[in-house]
C-alpha positions, 0 to 999 in steps of 0.5 A: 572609860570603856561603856559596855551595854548588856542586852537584858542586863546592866550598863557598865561604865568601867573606869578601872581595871583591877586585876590580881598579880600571881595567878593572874597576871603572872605565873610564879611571879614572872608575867606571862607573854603578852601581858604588858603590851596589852595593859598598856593599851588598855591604859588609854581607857581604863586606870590600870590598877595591880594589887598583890600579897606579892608572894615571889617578890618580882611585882615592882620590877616585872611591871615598871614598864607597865602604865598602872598603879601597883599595890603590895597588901600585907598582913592578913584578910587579903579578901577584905583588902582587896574589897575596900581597895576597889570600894574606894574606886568606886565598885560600879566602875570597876572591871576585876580579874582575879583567879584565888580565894582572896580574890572572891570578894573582890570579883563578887562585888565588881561591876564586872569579874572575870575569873581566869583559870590557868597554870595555877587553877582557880578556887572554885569559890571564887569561880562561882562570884564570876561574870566571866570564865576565860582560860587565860589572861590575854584572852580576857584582856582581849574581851576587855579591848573589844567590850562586844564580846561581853555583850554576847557573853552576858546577853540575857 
């Protein structure tokens, strides 16, 4: 568990972190530099948790090494999915990164979102539904790491 205790604002009590895959932890479907050894550290504290439409097909095997539970979606209604996935973790224990427009439910009801804005861009909705804007990944796994950076950041 990771306590972050917002000046003027809530306690956060994160149990879990769920982050989207393309966008957000990858970039056409290949994880970007960094990310695996940062999720792992992360994972002596948090449940680690992917959940993707997997559009290139490379989840599986990009994050074998990677201490997480991994979670394809299929059909429609990808937002909604991705609702009820954290739901059922428990919302006010959940820490969400996330960057397109079927993330937005997802970040919105999230103890704590983080919307990240890299090669793939944002969806400015989505953006909107965020505690937290970072340029990229590991900067927001680092804030994760060291949760005083939070606390700064969302100070009232």
């Amino acid at each position: 568990m990771i306590k972050i205790e917002i000046p003027g604002g809530k306690t956060i009590e994160a149990e879990h972190l769920v982050l989207d895959y393309n966008g957000t932890l990858a970039i056409d479907g290949n994880l970007m530099v960094g990310v695996k050894e940062q999720l792992n550290n992360l994972a002596s504290n948090l449940t680690i948790h992917i959940i993707t439409a997997d559009t290139f097909g490379k989840v599986k095997e990009n994050t074998k090494e990677i201490n997480c539970q991994c979670s394809i979606l299929v059909g429609q209604s990808h937002q909604e999915q991705k609702l009820k996935y954290i739901e059922k973790l428990g919302i006010d224990k959940v820490i969400a990164i996330g960057n397109g427009l079927n993330d937005l439910l997802m970040l919105k009801n999230a103890a704590l979102a983080i919307v990240l804005i890299q090669e793939e861009g944002a969806s400015a909705k989505t953006l909107l539904n965020a505690d937290i804007i970072c340029k990229n990944i590991n900067d927001a796994l680092d804030i994760i790491a060291k949760p005083l950076r939070i606390k700064a950041t969302l100070r009232n």
